[in-house]
N, C-alpha and C positions, 0 to 999 in steps of 0.2 A: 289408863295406859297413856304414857307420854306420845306425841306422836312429834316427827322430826321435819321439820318444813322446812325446803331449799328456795333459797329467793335469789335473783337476779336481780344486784340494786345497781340501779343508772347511777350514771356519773352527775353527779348536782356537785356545783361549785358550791354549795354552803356545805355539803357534807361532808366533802373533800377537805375543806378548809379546816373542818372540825375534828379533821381522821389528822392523827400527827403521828409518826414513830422515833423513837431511840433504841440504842443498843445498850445492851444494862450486863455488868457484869464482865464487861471483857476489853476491849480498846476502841478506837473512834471506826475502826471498820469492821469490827466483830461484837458477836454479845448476843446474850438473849434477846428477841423481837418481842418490844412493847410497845403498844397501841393505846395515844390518849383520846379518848371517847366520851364526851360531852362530862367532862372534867375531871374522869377515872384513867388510870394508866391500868390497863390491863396485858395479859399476856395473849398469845395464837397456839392453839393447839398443834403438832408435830403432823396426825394425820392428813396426808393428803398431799403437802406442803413440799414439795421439790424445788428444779430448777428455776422453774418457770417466775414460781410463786416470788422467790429469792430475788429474782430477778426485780421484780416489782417493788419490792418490801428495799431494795437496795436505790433504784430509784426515788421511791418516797424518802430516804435520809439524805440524796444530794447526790449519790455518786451516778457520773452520768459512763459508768463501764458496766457491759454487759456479762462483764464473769463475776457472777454469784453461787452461792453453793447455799446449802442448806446444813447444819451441822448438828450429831445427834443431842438432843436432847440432854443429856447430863456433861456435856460439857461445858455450860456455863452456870449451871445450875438453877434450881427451879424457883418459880415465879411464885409471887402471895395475892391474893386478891380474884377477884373474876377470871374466868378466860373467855375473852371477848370473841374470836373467832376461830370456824371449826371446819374442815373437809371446803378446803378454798379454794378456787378453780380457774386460772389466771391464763390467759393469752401470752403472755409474757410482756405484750406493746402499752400493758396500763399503766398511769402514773400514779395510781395508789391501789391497795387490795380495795377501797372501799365500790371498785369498778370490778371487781370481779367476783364468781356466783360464791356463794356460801352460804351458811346455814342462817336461820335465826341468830342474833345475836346473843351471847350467854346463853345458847341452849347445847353447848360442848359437852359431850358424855365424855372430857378426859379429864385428867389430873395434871397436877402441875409438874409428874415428873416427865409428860410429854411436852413440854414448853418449846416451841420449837427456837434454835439460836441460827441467826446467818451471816455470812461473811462477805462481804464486796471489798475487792480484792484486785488488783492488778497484777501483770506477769512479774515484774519488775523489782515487787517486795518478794521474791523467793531463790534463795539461793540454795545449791545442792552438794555435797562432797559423796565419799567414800570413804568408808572407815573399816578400819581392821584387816585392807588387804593390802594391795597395794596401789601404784599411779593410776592404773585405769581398770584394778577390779576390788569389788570389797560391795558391804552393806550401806544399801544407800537413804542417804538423811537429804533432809528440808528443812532448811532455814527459814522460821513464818514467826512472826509474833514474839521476837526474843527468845523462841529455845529453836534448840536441835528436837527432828520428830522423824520418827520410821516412814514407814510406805508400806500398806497391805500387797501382800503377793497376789490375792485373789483378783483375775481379769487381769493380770501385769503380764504381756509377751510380748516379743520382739520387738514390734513396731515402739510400745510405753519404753522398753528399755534403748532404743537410740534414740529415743526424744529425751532420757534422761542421760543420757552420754553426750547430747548435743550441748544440753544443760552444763555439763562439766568441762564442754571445751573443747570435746574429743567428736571430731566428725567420722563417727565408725561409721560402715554399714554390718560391722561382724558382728554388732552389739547383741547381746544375749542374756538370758536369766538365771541366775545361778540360785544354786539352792541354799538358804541362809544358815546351813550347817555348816557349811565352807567355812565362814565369817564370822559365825556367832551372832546371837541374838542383840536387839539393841534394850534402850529403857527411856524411860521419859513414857510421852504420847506417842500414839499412832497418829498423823497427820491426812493421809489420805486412802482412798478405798475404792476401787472398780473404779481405774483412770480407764478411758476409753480413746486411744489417738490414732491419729489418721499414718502417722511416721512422718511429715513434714514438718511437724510445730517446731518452736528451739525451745520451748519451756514445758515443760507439765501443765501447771498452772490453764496454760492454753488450749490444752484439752478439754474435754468432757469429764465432769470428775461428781462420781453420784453422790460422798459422803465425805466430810472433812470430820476429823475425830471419830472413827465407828468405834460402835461400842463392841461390833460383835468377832474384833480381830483382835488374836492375843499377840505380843513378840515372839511366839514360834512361828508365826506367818510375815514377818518379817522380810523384805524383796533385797535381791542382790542382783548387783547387774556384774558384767564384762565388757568392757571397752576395746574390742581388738582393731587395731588399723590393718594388719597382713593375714596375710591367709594362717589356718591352721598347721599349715605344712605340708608334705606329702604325704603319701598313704604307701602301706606296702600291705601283702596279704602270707601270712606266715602259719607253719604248722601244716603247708601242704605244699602246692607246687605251683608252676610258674602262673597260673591260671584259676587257683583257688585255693582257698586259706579260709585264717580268722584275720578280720579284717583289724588294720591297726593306723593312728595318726600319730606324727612326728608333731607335738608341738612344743613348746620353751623348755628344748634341749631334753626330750623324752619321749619315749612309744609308750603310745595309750590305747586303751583298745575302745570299744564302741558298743553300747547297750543296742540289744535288738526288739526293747520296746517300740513298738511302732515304726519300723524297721522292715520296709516290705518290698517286693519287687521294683517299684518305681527309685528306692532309696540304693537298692543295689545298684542300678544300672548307673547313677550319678557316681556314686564310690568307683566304678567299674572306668567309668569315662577318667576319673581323675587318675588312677593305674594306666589311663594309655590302650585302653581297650576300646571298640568302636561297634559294640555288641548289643543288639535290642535283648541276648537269649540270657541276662542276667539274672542268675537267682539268689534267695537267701537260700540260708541252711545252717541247723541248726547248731548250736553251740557243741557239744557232745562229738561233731564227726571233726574240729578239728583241736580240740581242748579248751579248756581256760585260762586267759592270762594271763598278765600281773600289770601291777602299778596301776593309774589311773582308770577311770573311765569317761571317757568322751559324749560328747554331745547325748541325752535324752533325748526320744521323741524327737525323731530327726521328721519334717514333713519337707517332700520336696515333689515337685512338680513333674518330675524326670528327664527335663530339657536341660536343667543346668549343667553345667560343666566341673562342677565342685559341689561338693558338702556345705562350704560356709553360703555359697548363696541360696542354700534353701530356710527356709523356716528351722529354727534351734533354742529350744528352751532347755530347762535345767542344766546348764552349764557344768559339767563336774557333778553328774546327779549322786546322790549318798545313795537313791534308791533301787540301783542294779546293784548287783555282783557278779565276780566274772563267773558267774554259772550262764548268764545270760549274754554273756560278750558275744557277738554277731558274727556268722562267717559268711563269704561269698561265694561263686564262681560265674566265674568270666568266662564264658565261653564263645569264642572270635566264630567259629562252627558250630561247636555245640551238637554232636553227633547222636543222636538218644536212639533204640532202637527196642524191640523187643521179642519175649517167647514166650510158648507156653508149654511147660514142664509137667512130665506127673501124669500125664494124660493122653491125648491123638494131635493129629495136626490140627483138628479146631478144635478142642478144647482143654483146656489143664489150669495149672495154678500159673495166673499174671507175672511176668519177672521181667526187670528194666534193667538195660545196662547204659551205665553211666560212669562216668570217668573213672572206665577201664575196666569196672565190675560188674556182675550181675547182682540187682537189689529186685527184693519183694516189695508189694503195694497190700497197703491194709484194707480191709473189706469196708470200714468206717466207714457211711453214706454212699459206698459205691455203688451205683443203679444199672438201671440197664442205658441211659444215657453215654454214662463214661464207659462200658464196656464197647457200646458200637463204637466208640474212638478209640479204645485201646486193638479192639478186632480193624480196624480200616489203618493202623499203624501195622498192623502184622503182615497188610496189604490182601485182607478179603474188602470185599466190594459188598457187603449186605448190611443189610438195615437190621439185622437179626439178630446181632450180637447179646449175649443177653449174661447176666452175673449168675452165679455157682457156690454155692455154701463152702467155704474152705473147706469143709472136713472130706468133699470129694474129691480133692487130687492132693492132700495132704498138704504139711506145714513145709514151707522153705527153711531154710538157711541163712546166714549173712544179716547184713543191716535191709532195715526197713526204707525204701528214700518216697515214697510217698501216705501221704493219708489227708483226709479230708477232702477228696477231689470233688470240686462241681464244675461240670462240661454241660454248656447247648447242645452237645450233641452230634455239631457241626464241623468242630472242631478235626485237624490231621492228626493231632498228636497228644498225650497226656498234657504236657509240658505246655502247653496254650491254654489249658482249662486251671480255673483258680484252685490252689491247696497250698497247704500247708508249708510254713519252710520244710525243705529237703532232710529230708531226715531227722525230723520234729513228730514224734510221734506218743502215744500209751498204747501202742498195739503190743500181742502178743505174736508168735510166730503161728498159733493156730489161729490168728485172725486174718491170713491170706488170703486176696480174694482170688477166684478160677473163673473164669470165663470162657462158654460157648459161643465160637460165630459162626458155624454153619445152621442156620436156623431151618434153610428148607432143604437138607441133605435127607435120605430117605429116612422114613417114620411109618412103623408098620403097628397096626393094633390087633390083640387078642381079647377073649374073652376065658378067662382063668375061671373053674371050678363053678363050673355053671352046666349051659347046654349051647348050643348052635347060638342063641336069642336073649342068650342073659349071663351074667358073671360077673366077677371081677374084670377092669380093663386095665392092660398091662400096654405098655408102649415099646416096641423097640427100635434103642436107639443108640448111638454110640457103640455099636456090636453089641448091648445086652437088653434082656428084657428089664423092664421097671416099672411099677407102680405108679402111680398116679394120685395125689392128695384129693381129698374131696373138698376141704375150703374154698368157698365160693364155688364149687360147681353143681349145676343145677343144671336142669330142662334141656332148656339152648345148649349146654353146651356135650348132653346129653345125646341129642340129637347128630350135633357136629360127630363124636366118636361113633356112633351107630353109622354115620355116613362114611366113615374112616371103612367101617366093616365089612359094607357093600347093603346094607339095609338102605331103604331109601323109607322110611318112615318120617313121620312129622310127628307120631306122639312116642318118641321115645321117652326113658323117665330112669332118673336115676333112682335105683335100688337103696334106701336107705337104711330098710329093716334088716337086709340078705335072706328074701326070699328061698333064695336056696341055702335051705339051711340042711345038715350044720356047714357053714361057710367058714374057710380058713385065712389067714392072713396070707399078706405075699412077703417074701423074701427079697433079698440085694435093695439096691435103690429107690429111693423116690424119687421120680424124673422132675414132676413140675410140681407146683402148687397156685393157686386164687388164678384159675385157669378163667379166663371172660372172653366168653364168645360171642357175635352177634347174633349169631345160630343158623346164617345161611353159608358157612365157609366148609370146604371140605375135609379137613383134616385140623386137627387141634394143633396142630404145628403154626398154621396160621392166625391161629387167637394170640390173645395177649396172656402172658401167663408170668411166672414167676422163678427163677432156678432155685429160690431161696428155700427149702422144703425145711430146716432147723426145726423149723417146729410139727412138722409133721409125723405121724410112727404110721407103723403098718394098720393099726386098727382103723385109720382113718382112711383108708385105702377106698379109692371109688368104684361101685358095681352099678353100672346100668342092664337095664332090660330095651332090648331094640327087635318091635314089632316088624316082620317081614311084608304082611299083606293084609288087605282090609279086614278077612275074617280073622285074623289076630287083633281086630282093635273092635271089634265087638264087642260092648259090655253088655251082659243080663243081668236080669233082677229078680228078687224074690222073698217072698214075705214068709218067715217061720217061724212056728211052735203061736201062729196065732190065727183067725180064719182068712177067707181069702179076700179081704178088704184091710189088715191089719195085721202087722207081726213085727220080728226083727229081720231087718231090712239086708238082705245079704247080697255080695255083688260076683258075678262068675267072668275070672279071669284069668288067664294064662293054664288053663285047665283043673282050678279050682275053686271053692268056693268059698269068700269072706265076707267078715264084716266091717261095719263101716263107722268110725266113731264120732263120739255127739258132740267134740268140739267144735263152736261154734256151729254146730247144726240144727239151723229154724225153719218155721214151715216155709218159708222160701225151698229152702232144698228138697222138704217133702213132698211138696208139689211135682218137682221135676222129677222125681225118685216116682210117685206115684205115675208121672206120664209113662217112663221106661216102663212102669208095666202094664201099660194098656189102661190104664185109670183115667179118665177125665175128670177131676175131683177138684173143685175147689176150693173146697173144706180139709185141704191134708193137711193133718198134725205131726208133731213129736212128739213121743210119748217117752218117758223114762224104762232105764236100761230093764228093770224089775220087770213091766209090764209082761216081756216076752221072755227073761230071761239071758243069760250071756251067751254068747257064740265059744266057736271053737276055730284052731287053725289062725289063718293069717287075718290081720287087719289089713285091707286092702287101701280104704280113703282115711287122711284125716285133714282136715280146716279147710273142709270144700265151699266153697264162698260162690252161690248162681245168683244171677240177677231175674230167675223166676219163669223168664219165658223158653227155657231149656229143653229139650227132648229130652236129654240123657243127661247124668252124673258128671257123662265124660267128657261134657261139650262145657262144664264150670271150669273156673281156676280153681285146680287142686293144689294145696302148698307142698302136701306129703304123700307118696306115693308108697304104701309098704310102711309105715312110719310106727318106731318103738316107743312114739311118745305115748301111747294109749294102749289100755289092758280093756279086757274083753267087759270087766264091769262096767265102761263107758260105752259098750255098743247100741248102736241106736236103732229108735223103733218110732214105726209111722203108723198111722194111721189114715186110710185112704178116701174115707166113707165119711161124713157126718152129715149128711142128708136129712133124719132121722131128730127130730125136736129132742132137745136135754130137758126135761122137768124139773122142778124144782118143788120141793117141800120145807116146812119146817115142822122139825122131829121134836119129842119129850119138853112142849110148848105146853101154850093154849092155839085159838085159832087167829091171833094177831102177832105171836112170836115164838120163836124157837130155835135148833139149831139147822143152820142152814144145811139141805142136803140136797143134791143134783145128778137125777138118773141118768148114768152116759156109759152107751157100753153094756149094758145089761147090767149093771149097779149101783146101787146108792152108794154115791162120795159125798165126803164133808169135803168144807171148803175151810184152807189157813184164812187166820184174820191179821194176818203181814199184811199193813197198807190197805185191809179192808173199811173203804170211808165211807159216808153214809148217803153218797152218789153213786155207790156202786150196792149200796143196802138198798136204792131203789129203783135200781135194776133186778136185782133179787126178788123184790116184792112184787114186779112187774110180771117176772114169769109165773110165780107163785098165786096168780091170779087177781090181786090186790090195784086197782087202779092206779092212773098217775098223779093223782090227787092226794096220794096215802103220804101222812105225817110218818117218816122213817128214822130207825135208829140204829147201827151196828152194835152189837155188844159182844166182845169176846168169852166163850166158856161160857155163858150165863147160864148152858141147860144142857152143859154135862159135855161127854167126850163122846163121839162117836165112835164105830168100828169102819174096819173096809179100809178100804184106799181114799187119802186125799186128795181130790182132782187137779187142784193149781192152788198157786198163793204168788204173791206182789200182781191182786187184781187191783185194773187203774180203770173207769166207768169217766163218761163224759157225764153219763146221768138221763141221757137220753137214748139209751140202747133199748132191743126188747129180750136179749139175753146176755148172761154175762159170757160168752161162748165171741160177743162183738166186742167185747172190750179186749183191753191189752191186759195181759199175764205171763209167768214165766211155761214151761213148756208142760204139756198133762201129761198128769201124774208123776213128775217131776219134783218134787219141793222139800225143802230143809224143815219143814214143821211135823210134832208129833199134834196126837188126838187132844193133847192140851189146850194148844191153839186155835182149834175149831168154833170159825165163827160162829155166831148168833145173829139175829135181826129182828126188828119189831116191825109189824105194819099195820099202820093206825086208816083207816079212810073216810071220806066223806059217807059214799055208797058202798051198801055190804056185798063182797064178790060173791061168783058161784063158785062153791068147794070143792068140784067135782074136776081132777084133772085126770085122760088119757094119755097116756104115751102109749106111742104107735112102735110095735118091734121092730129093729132093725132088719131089712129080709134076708140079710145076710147071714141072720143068726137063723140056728134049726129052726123048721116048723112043726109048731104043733096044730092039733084039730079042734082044740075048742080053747074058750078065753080064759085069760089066770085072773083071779081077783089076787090081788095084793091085801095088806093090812088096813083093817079100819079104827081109825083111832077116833075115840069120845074125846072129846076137849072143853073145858068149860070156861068159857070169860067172863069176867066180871066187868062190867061198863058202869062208868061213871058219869055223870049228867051232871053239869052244875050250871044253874040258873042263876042271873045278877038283875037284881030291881034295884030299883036309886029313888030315896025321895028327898027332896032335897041336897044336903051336903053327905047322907046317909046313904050306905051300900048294903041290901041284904043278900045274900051268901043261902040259897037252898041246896043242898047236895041229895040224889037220890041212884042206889045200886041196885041193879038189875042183872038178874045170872040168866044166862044163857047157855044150851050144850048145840056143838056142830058136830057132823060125821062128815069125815073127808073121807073120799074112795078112790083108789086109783087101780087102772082098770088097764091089764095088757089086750090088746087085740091081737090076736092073726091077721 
């Protein structure tokens, strides 16, 4: 692989003296750049190669002027032989490239049709005309090098075009850029490309000029200037009245009217000044309220400052643009007062459908981005004084009538009037008549709450407001703001809880409106009138209708517990609330929770499990918890974050069951073996379980072998299915062992008797040891389980192993190999106690 090494080569007078250039290919100030180099004329690569470079390379041929340009590449066409330099990096103050950085010499990755050519050049050899229009407008040409050549439009405004009207002899400041449809396209070369001037030069030339010949501009981009010395004329505003219209300019003997591209407040109030008007309240307004046209169209892309006193001293490009039509011709008004006032219709005295009247009429306001920001401005124009103003889905006080005069409005908020907040021109709109927006301002007028289809303590919460009762969305309302409406009620509760399932079932929807929606409270405010909320309910229906439950006194916040259909250390874990009894589901519920679930019932256990829903069986009635998340050192259920109170996300097959007790040693055997292998099996519970071999590694094979009697010395091996399927319940699977545990009971697994595995999967294990164990294990009965009066023997299984012995002697480079087999039978017993 080539690699590209950049060098910084010093100015050495012998090497300088050795660097020579000429221009090849074109006249004594232009051409291809060629470099003779220790007796080779070679070519300079394009990349890299700018002003700067130009600069230098023009220096080195004599000329001691600092306008140089660079010119692209196939304009003088391309070089044979070497290219001596590549990616060259010049200060501009060198008197030859061979002082400034570049690459290795000939180590240029271009081709010759990157050859770069440059031009050194004076103001003095370019002269300019106008062709195809007339004395001071038309497409404009440069006189360089014996022909006539265009001018790229791209970067050409204002200021480039009266430096080229200076050029012609015409001292305008009207000077502008017309679009070379006017004029027609020219032929020949394109002479220059992205001139960049300050507006005081008197030549082009004297600018900043990035590309002489671009390759990548065609004659449709072709530039045209205008040379005005007078003003464009007067203005008049027609198709309405004394004070608004479509706006229109008198210039060389004809009414033109005005594109409203870029055409914005600031450009009206200049237009407004030149009519004789002395008005900050000028606006646009859209084409449509005062018609379209005829004959010309006026300035493009008017940019003006809003200080001037006229259209022509602002910023004006495309001259005569081809690219409006009079669908887009611009209107004003002027208004010396400017009187705006407003109502609200459809509705009460604070709230209905928004309506502005404006020169003379009443117009609706579109709902488009309208927030609760522009509502408190449009409520503080109708002269309420609150902060409470808040927006209203059209479809509550219905569709208006008439023309539309606002949309898009954004207000701070601060603002006295619509009319000061930014939007759209005046009656510019895609709104429909049912996209009106309505606004409430009395925010903290009385607000009274109910509890619909419930009891005294729970329901549906219905609001009323505006004289009627309404529902209430339940998007975004939770807890907090659960709380807030219970304190609406006169409950003074802290664990109130939003009803999500409808405990009280069967529970019916509510009827007429939906007041709020994405109600956010901070949850110590006393009425949900005071939260932040939403009038927008569009997307809400009755089924989404919010019911909370709100606890009067502490013996309503009481939870109990209780364990069923298992004994009294162990069952499905049920919770007693609001006068009944439920269960509680297993999402996300780990022995973290069982623990605190076991505290609730007088259990000290450190050993609480999860057990799967099977264990105990399914419940009945309500699911009371679901994604109860303790952090373990919890009294109660009810002192966790619960996410779902009542929640329909969970069916009674998910009800969960604990386990209180493991006190009590797990055993372990290995079944339908010998006495070093078999399948694993683990007495818990008053039963022999197999264990899945999901993730069963042979770290956790000896921890297996460790309960199993087997030291920690024993060579271990997991083997799945090796010795058949068990019966019974699987006890866990995805067990993770450090390998140092002395049960797998201390390792990580997923929840007992819990698991995605049938009897196919049930692992196996071998245990090899140094020392032969004692075979003989007790397990001690749980006393939780019945007593009996005297001891159970268990199964005695005969097992026979075969052991293998292999002895290695060496004599010399020779290995002998004795092997000798010995059978052995064991009796394992395992023995229950009382």
């Amino acid at each position: 692989m080539s690699r590209i090494v950049f060098m910084m080569l010093l100015f050495v007078p012998g090497l300088a003296e050795e660097f020579r250039a000429r221009l090849v290919n074109g006249t004594a100030n232009a051409g291809r750049l060629e470099i003779l180099y220790r007796g080779e004329w070679s070519t300079v690569c394009h990349d890299g190669f700018g002003i700067q470079e130009a600069r230098v390379a023009c220096r080195m041929l004599g000329f001691s002027s600092s306008r140089a340009t660079v010119v692209a590449s196939g304009a003088y066409g391309a070089g044979a032989g070497r290219i001596l330099l590549d990616d060259v990096k010049c200060h501009g103050t060198e008197n030859s490239l061979a002082e400034c950085r570049h690459m290795t010499y000939y180590s240029s990755d271009c081709s010759h049709r990157r050859d770069v050519g440059v031009i050194c050049y004076e103001a003095k050899h370019f002269v300019a005309r106008i062709v195809n229009g007339s004395e001071n407008s038309g497409r404009l040409e440069i006189f360089y090098d014996g022909e006539w050549s265009t001018v790229c439009d791209k970067g050409f405004g204002k200021k480039e075009a009266t430096v080229a009207c200076r050029m012609l002899g015409l001292n305008s400041t009207g000077a502008t850029v017309v679009t070379i449809s006017k004029y027609g396209e020219g032929a020949g070369r394109i002479l220059l490309k992205e001139v960049k001037c300050q507006g005081t030069e008197s030549s082009l030339p004297e600018c900043d000029v990035s590309t002489f010949y671009p390759s990548d501009c065609s004659h449709s981009d072709d530039v045209a200037v205008a040379c005005y010395e007078v003003s464009p004329g007067p203005a008049r505003l027609a198709n309405g009245d004394r004070k608004s219209g479509r706006l229109e300019i008198y210039h060389k003997g004809e009414w033109s009217t005005v594109c409203n591209i870029g055409f914005e407040d600031r450009e009206a109030r200049v237009a407004c000044r030149m009519l004789g008007f002395n008005s900050s309240d000028s606006l646009v307004v859209e084409t449509r309220r005062y018609g379209e046209g005829a004959g010309r169209i006026l300035p493009h892309e008017v940019n003006c400052e809003g200080t001037e006193s006229s259209l022509e001293e602002c910023d004006l490009s495309n001259f005569h643009s081809s690219r409006c039509g009079h669908s887009k011709d611009v209107g004003l008004i002027c208004n010396e007062v400017g009187p705006v006032t407003a109502r609200l219709a459809n509705g009460t005295h604070d709230g209905g459908r928004l309506e502005i009247f404006h020169n003379g009429k009443w117009s609706t306001v579109c709902a488009g981005f309208f927030g609760d920001k522009e509502a408190r401005v449009a409520c503080r124009m109708l002269g309420f004084n609150s902060s409470g103003g808040r927006v209203v889905h059209p479809r509550i006080y219905g569709a208006g009538a008439g023309e539309i005069i606002l949309n898009d409005v954004y207000c701070k908020g601060t603002e006295s009037s619509l009319v000061e907040c930014y939007h759209n021109r005046l009656y510019h709109h895609n709104c429909r008549h049912s996209d009106h927006v309505g606004v409430t301002c009395d925010k903290f007028g009385p607000v009274t709450a109910r509890l619909a289809n419930g009891d005294r303590k729970a329901g549906r919460l219905e609001i009323f407001y505006n004289g009627k009762w309404s529902t209430v969305c339940n998007n975004g309302f939770g807890d907090k703001e659960a709380r807030v409406a219970c304190r609406m009620l006169g409950f003074n509760s802290s664990n109130a809880r939003v009803d999500k399932a409808g405990v009280f079932r069967p529970w019916r929807k509510g009827k007429g409106r939906i007041a709020v929606s994405q109600v956010n409270c901070v949850g110590t405010e006393s009425s949900v009138a005071e939260c932040d909320y939403s009038s927008d309910t569009s997307s809400c229906f009755h089924e989404d209708d919010v019911r909370v439950i709100c606890n009067e006194d502490s013996t309503d916040l009481k939870l109990t517990a209780r364990l069923v259909n298992g004994d009294g250390m162990s069952g499905r874990l049920e919770i007693f609330h609001n006068g009944e009894w439920g269960t509680v589901c297993n999402d996300i519920f780990e022995d973290t929770e069982a623990r605190v679930a076991c505290r609730m019932l007088g259990l000290k256990s450190f050993g609480a499990t999860v057990v799967d829903t099977s264990t105990y069986g399914q419940g009945a009635g309500t699911i009371i918890f679901n994604h109860v998340a303790c952090r373990g050192t919890e009294n109660s259920l009810e002192e966790c974050e619960v996410s779902n109170f009542y929640s329909i996300g969970c069916r009674h097959s998910e009800d969960v069951g604990v386990i209180c007790k493991e006190d009590s040693p797990v055993a372990a055997r290995l079944a339908d073996g010998d006495a070093e292998g078999g399948r694993l099996e683990l007495f818990h519970n008053g039963e022999w379980k197999s264990v899945c071999s999901s993730r069963f590694g042979d770290k956790s094979a000896l921890v297996a072998c460790r309960m199993a009697g087997f030291n920690s010395s024993a060579i271990v091996a997991a083997t799945s299915n090796a010795y058949g399927s068990g019966a019974g319940r699987i006890i866990f699977d995805y067990v993770k062992c450090r390998g140092t545990e002395s049960s797998l009971l201390d390792c990580r697994y997923k929840k007992l008797d819990i698991t995605e595995c049938d009897h196919s999967d049930d692992i196996g294990v071998i245990c090899k040891e140094v020392t032969k164990p004692t075979t003989k294990s007790v397990i001690k009965k749980d006393s939780s389980l019945p007593t009996t009066t005297s001891p159970t023997t268990t199964t005695t299984t005969e097992k026979i192993t075969k052991v293998t012995t292999t002895t290695k002697s060496r004599t010399g480079n020779a290995t002998a190999v004795t092997t000798s087999t010995t059978t052995t039978s064991t009796t394992t017993t395992v023995t229950l106690e009382p």
